[in-house]
C-alpha positions as a Markdown table, in Angstrom:
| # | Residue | x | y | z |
|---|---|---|---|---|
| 1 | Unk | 218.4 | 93.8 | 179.7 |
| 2 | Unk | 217.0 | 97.2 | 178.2 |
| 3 | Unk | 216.6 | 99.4 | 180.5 |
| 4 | Unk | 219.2 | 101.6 | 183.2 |
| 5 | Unk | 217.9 | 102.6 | 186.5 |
| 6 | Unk | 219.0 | 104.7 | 188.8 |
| 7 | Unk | 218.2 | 104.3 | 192.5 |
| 8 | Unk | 219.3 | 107.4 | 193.8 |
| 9 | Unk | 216.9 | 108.4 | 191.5 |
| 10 | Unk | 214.2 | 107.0 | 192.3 |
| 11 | Unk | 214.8 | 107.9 | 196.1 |
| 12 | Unk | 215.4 | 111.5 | 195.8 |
| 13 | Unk | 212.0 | 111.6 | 194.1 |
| 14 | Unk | 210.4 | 109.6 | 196.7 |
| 15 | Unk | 212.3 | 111.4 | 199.5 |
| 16 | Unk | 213.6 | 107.6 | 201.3 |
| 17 | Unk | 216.7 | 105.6 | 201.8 |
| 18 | Unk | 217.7 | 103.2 | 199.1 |
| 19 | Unk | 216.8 | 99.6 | 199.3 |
| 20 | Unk | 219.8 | 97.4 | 199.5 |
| 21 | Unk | 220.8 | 96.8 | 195.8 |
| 22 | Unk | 220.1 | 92.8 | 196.8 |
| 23 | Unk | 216.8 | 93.3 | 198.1 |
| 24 | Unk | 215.9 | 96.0 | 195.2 |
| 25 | Unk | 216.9 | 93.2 | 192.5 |
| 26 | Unk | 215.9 | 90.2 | 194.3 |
| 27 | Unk | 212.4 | 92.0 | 194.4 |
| 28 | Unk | 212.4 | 92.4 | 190.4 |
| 29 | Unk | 212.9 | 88.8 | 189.7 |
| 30 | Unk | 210.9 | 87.5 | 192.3 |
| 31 | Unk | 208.2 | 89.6 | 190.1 |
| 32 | Unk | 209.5 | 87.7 | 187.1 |
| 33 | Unk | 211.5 | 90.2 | 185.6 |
| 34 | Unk | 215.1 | 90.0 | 184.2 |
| 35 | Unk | 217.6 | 92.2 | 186.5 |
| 36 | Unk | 221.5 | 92.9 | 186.7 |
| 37 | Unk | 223.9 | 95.3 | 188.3 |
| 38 | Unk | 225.5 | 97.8 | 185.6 |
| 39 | Unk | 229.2 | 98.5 | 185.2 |
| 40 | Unk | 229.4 | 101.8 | 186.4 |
| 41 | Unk | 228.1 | 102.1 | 189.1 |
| 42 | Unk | 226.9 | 99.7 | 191.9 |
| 43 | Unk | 224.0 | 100.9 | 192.9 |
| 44 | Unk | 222.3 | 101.1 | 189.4 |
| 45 | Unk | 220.5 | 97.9 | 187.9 |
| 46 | Unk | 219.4 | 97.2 | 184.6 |
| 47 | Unk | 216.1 | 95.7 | 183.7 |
| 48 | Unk | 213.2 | 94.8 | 181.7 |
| 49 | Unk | 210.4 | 95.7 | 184.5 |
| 50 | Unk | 208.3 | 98.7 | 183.4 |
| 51 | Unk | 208.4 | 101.8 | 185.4 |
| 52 | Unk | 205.0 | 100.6 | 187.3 |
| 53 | Unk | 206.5 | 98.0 | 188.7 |
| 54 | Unk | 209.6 | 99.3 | 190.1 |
| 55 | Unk | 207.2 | 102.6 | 191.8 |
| 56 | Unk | 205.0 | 99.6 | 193.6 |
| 57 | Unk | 208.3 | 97.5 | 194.4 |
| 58 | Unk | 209.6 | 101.2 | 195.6 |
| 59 | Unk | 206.0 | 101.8 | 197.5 |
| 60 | Unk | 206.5 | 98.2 | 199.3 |
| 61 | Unk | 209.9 | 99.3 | 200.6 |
| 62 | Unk | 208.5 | 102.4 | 201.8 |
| 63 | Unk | 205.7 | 100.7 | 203.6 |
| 64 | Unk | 208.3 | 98.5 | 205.7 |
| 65 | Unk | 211.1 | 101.2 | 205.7 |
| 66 | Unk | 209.4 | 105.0 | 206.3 |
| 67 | Unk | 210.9 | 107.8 | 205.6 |
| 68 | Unk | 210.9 | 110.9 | 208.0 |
| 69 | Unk | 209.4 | 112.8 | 205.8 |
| 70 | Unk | 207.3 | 112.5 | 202.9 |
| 71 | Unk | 207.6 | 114.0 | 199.9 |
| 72 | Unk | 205.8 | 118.1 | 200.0 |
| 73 | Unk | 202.5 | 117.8 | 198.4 |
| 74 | Unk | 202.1 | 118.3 | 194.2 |
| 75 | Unk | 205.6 | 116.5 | 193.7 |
| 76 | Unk | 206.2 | 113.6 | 191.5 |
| 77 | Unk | 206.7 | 111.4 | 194.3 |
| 78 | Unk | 203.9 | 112.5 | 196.5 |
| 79 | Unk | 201.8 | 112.0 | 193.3 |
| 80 | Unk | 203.7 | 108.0 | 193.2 |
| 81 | Unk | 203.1 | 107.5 | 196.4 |
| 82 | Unk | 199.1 | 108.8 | 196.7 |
| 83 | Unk | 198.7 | 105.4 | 194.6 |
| 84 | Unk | 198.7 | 102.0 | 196.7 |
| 85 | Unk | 200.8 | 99.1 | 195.0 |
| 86 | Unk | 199.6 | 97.0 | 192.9 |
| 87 | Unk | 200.7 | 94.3 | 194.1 |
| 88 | Unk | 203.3 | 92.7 | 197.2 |
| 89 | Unk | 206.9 | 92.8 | 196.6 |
| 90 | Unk | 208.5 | 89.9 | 197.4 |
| 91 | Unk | 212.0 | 91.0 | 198.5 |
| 92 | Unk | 213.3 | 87.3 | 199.4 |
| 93 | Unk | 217.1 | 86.5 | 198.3 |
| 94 | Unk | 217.0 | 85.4 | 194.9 |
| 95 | Unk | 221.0 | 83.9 | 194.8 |
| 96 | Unk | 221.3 | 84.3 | 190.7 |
| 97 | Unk | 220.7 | 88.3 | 191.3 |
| 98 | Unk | 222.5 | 88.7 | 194.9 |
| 99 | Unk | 226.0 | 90.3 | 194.4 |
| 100 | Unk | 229.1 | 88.3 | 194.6 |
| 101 | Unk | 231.0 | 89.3 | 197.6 |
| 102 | Unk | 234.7 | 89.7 | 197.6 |
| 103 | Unk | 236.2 | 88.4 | 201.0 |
| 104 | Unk | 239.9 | 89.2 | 202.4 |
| 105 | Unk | 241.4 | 86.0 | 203.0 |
């Protein structure tokens, strides 16, 4: 998968909480789009979904999860998030992408 992504990122830009690394790459392959966790770090994903993509996925999480604040006017993300998404992110469980969880026994 090509491309590194890093959600802090993309919510310090948009001025939000992260999505749940499940729901963010449950979300990219419900859109069709190959997705995996990186090795360092956890909250990073890889994938083949163009920047487009992962904003309206991003605007869709925003919609159902507001911020307190928005982003101050003439910033990057104010400028994202002027734009309505292109289309509905589905953020239902996909198991293939949904981290393994380690249990204590």
């Amino acid at each position: 998968v090509p491309m590194s992504v890093s959600v802090s990122d993309l919510t310090k830009i948009l001025k939000c909480s992260p999505p749940s690394s499940d729901d963010l790459r449950s979300s990219l392959a419900n859109a069709g789009y190959r997705v995996s966790s990186t090795h360092d770090s956890k909250s990073n994903i890889k994938t083949d979904a163009p920047f487009p993509v992962i904003w309206d996925i991003m605007k869709c999480y925003i919609l159902d999860h507001p911020p307190p604040a928005s982003p101050e006017e003439n910033t990057p993300g104010h400028r994202i998030l002027l734009k309505p998404p292109k289309f509905v992110a589905n953020f239902s469980r996909v198991p293939k992408v949904v981290r393994r969880r380690k249990f204590r026994k």
